[in-house]
N, CA, C and O atoms as a printed pandas DataFrame, in Angstrom:
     atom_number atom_name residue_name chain_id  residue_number  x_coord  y_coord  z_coord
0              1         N          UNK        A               1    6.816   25.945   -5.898
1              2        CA          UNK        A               1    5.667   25.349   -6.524
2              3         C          UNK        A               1    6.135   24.188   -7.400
3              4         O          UNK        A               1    7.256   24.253   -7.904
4              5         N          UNK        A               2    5.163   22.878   -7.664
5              6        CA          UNK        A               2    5.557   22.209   -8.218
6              7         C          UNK        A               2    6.050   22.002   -9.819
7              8         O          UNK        A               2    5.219   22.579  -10.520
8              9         N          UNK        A               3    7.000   21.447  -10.568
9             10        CA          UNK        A               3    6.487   21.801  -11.685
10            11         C          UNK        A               3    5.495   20.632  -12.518
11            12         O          UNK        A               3    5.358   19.461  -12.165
12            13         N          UNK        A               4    4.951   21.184  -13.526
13            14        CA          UNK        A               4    4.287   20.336  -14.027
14            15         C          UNK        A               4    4.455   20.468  -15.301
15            16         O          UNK        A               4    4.213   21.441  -16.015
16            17         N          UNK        A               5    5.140   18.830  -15.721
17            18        CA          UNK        A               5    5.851   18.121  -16.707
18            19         C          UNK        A               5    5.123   17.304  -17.710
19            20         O          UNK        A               5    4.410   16.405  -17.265
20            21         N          UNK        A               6    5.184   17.458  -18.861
21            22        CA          UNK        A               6    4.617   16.232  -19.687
22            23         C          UNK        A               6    5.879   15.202  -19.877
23            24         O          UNK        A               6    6.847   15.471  -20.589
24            25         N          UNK        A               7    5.738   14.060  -19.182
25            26        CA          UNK        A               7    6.570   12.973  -18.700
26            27         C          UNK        A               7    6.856   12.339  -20.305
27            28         O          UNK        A               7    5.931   12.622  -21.066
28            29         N          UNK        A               8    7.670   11.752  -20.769
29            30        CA          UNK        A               8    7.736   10.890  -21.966
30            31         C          UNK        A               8    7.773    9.220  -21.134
31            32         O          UNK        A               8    8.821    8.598  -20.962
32            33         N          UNK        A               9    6.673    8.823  -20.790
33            34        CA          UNK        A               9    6.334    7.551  -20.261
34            35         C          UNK        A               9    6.976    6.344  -20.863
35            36         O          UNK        A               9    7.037    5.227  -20.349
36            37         N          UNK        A              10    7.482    6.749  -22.110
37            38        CA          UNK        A              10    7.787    5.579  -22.897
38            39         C          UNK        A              10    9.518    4.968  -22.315
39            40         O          UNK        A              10   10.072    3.959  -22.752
40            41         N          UNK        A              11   10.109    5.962  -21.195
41            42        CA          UNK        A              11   11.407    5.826  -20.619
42            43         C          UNK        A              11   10.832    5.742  -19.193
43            44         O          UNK        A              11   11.673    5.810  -18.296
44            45         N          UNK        A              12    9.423    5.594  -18.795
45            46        CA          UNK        A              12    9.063    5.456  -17.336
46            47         C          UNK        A              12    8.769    3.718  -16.654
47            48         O          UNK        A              12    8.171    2.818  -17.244
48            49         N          UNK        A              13    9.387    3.647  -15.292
49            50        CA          UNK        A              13    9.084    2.186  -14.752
50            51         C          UNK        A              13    9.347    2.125  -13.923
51            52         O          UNK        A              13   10.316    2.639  -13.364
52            53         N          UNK        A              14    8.464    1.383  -13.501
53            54        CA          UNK        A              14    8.253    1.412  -11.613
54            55         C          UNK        A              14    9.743    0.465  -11.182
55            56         O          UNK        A              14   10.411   -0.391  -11.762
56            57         N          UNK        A              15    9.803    1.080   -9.996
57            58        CA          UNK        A              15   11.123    0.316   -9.566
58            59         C          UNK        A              15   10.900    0.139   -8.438
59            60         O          UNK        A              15   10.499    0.982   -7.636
60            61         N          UNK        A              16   11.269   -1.628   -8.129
61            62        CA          UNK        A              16   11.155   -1.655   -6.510
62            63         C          UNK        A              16   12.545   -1.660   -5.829
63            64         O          UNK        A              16   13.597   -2.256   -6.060
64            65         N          UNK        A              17   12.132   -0.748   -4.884
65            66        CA          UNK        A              17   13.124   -1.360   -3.605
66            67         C          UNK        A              17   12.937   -1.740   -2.211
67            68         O          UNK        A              17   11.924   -1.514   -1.550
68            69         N          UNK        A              18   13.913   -2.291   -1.845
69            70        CA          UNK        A              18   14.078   -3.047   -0.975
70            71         C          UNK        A              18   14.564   -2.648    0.482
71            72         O          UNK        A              18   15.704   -2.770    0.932
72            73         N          UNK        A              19   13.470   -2.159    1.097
73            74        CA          UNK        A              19   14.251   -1.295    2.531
74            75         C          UNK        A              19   12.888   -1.856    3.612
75            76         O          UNK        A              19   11.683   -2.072    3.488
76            77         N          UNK        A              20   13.975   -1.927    4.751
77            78        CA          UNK        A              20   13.649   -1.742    6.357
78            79         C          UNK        A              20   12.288   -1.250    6.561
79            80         O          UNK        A              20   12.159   -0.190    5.949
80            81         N          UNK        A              21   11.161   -1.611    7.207
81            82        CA          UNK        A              21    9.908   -1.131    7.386
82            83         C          UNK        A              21   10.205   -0.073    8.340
83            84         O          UNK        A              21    9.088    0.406    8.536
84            85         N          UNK        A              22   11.074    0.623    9.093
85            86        CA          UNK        A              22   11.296    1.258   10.121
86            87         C          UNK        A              22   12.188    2.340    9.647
87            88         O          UNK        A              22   12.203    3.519   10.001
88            89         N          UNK        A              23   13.081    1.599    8.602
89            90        CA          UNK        A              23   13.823    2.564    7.618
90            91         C          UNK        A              23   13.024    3.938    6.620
91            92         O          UNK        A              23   13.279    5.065    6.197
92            93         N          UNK        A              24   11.805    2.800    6.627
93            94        CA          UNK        A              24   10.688    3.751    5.473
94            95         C          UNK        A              24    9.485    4.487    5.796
95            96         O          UNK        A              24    8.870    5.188    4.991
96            97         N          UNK        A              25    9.098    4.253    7.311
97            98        CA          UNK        A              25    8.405    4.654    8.295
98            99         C          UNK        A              25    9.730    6.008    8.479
99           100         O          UNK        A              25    9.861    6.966    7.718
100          101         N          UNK        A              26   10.330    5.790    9.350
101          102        CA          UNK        A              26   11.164    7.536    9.162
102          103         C          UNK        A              26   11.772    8.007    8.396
103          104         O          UNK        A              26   12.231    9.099    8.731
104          105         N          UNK        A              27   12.110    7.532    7.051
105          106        CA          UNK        A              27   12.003    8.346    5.677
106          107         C          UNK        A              27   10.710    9.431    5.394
107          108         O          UNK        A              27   10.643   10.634    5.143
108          109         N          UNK        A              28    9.540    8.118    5.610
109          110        CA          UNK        A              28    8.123    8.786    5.546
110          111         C          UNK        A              28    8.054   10.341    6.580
111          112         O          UNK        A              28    7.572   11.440    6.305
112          113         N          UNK        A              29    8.770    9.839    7.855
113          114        CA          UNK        A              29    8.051   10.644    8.776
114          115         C          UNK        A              29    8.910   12.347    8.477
115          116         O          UNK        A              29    8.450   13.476    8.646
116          117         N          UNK        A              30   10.476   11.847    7.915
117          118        CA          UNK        A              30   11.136   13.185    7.487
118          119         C          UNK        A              30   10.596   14.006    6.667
119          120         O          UNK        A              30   10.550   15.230    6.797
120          121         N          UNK        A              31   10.157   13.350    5.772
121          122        CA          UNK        A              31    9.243   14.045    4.407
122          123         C          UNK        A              31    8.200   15.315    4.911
123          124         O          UNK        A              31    8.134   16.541    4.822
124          125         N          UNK        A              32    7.201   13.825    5.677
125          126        CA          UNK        A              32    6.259   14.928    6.636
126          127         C          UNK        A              32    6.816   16.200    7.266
127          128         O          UNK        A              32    6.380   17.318    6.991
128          129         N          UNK        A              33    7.809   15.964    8.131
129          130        CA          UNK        A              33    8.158   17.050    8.773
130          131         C          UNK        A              33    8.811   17.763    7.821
131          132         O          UNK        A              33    9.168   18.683    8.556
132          133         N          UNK        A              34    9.259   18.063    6.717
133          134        CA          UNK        A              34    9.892   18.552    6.156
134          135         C          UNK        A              34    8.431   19.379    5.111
135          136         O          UNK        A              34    8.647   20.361    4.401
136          137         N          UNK        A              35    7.376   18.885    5.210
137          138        CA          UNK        A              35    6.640   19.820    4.564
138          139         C          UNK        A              35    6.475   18.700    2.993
139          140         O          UNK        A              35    6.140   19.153    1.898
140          141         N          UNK        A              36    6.680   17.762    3.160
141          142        CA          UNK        A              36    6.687   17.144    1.725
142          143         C          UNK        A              36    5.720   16.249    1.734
143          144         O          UNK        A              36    5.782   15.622    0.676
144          145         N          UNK        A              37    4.562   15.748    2.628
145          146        CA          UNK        A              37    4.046   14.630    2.406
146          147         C          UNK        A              37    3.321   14.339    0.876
147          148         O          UNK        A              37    2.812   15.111    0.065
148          149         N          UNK        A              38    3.496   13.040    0.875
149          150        CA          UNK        A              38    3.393   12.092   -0.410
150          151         C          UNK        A              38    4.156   12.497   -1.205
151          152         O          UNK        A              38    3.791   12.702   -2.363
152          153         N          UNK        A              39    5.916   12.810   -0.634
153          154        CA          UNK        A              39    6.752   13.062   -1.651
154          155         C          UNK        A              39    7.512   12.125   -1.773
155          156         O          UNK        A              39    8.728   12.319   -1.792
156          157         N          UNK        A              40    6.989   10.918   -1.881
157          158        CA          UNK        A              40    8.140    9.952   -1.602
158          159         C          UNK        A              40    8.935    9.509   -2.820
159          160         O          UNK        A              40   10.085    9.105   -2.648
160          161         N          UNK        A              41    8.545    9.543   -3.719
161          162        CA          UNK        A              41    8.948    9.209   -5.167
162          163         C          UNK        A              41    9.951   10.216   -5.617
163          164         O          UNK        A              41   11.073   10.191   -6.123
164          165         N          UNK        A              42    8.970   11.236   -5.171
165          166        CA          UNK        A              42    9.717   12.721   -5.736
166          167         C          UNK        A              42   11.140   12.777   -4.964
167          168         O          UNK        A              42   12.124   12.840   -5.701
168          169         N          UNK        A              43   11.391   12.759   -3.401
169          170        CA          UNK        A              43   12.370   12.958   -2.595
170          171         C          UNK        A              43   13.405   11.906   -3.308
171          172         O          UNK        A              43   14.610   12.146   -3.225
172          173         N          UNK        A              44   12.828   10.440   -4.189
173          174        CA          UNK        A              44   14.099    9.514   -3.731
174          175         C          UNK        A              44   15.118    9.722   -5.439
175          176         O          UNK        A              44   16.254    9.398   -5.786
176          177         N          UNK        A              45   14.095   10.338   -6.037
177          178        CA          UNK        A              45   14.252   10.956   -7.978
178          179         C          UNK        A              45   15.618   12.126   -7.029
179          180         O          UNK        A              45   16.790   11.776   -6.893
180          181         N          UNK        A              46   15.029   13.512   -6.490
181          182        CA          UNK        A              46   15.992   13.876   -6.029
182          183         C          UNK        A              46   17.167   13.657   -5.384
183          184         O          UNK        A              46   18.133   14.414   -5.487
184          185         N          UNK        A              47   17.142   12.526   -4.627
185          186        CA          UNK        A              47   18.305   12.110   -4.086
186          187         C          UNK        A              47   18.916   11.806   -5.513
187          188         O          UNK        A              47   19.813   12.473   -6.028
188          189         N          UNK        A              48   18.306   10.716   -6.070
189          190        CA          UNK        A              48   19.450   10.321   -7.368
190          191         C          UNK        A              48   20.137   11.815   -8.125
191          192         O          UNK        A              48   21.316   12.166   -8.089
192          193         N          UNK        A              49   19.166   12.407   -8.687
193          194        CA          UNK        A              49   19.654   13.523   -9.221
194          195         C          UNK        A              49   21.332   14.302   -8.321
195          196         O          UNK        A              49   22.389   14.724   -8.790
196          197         N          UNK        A              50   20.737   14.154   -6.717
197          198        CA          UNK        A              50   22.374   14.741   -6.776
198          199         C          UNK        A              50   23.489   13.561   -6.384
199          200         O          UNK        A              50   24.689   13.729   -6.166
200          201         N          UNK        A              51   22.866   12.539   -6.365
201          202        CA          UNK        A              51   24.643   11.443   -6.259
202          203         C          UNK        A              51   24.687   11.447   -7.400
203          204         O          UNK        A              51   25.684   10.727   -7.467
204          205         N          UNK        A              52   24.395   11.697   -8.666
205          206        CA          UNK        A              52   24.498   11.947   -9.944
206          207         C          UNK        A              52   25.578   13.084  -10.344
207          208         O          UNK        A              52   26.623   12.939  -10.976
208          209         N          UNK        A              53   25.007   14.281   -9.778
209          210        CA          UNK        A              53   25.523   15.204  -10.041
210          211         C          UNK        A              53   26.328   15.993   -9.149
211          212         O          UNK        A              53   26.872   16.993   -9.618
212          213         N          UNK        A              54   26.517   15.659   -7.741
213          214        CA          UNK        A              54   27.105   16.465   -7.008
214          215         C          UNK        A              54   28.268   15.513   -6.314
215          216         O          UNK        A              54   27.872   14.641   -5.542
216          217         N          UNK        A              55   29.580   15.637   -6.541
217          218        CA          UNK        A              55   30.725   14.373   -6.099
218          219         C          UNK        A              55   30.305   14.625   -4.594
219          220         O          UNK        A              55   29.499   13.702   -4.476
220          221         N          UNK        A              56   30.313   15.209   -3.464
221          222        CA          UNK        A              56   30.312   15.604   -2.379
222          223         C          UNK        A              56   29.425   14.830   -1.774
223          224         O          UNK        A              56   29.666   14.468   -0.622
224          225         N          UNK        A              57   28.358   14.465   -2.352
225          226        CA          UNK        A              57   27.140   13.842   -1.879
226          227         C          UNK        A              57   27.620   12.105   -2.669
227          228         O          UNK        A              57   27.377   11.027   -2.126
228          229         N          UNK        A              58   28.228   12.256   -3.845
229          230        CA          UNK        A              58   28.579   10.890   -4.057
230          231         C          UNK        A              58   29.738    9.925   -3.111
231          232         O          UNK        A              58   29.785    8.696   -3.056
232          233         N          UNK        A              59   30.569   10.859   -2.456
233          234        CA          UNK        A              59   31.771   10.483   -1.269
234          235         C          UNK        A              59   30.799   10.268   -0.503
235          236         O          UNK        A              59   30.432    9.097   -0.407
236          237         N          UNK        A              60   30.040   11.375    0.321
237          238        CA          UNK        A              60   29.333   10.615    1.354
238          239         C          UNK        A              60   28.410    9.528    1.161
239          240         O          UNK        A              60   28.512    8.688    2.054
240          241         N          UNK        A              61   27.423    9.232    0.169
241          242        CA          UNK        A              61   26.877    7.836    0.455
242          243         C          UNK        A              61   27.916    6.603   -0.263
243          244         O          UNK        A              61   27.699    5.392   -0.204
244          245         N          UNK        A              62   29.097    7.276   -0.952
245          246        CA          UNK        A              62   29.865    6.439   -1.322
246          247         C          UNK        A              62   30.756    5.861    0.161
247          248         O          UNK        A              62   30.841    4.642    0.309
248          249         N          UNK        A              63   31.328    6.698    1.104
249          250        CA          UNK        A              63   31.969    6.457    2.322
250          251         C          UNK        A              63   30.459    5.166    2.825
251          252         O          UNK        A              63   30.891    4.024    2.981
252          253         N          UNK        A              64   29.009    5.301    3.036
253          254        CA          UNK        A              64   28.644    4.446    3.888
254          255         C          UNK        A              64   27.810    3.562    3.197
255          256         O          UNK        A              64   26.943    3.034    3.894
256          257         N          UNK        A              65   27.836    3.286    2.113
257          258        CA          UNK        A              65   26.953    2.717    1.477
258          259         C          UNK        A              65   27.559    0.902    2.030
259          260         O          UNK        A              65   26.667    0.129    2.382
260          261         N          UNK        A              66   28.546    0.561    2.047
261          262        CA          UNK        A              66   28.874   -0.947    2.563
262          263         C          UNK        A              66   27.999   -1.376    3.749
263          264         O          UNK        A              66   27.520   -2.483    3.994
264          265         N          UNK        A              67   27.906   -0.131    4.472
265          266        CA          UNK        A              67   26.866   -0.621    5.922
266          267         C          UNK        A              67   25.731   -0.681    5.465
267          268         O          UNK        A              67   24.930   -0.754    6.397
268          269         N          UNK        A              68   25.070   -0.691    4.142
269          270        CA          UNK        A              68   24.100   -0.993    3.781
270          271         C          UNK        A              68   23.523   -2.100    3.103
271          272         O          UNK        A              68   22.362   -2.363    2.791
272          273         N          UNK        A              69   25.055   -2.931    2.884
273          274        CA          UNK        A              69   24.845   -4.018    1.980
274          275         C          UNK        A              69   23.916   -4.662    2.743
275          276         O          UNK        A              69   23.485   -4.106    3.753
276          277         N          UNK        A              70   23.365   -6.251    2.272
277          278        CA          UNK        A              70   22.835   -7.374    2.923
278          279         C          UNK        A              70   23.410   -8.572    2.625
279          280         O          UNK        A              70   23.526   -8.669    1.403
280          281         N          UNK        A              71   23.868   -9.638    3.273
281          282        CA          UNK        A              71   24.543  -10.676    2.673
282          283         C          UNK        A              71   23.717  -12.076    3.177
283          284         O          UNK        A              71   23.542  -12.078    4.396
284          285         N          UNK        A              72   23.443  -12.682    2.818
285          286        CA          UNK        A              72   22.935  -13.919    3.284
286          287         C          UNK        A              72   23.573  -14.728    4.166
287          288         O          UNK        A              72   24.618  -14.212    4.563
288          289         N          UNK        A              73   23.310  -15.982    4.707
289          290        CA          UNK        A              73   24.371  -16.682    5.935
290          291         C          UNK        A              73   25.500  -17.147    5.294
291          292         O          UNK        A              73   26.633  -17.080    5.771
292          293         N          UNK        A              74   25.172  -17.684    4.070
293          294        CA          UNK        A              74   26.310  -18.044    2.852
294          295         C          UNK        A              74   27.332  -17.294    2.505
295          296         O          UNK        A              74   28.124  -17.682    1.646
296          297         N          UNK        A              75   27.465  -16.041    3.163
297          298        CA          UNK        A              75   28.155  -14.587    2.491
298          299         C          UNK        A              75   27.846  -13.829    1.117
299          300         O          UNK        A              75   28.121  -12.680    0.771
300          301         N          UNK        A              76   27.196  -14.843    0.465
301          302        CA          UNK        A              76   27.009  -13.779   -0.591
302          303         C          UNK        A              76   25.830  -12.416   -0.682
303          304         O          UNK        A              76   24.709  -12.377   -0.174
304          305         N          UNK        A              77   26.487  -11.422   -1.462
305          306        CA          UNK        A              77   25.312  -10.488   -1.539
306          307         C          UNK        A              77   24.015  -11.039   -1.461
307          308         O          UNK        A              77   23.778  -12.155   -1.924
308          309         N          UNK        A              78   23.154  -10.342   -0.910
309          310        CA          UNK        A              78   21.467  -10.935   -1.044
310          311         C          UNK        A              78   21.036   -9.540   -1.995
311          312         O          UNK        A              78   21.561   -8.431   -2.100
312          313         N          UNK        A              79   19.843  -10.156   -2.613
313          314        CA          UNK        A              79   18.948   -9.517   -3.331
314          315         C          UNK        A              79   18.527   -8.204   -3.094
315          316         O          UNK        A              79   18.419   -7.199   -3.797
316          317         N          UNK        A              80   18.304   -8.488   -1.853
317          318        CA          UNK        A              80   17.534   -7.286   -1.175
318          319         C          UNK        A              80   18.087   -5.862   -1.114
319          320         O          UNK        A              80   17.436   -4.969   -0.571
């Protein structure tokens, strides 16, 4: 069951990111199947929580996180 939190808003802010329409379409669609729909906020809070806290999970998106960069034609990092 969910819990339900009185948030201290005054440390709350929207954050954008920057992903693949196809990337976020089957993010979306895992959720669903996983029994979570409209958990999308919630699922990506959890992810942080364990590359935070769990090294095991920080090696693995630490091992592939470079295939995720974006670089512009210039080579440098892009924004995105």
């Amino acid at each position: 069951m969910p819990r339900k939190v009185t948030q201290d808003t005054s440390f709350s802010q929207k954050w954008n990111l920057y992903v693949n329409e196809i990337e976020k379409l089957n993010f979306i669609k895992a959720l669903i199947n996983a029994g979570k729909t409209r958990a999308q906020s919630a699922a990506i809070r959890a992810m942080m929580h364990l590359y935070i806290t769990d090294t095991d999970v920080q090696n693995k998106v630490n091992a592939i996180v470079d295939n995720f960069i974006i670089y512009n034609n210039n080579g440098d990092k892009s924004l995105l």
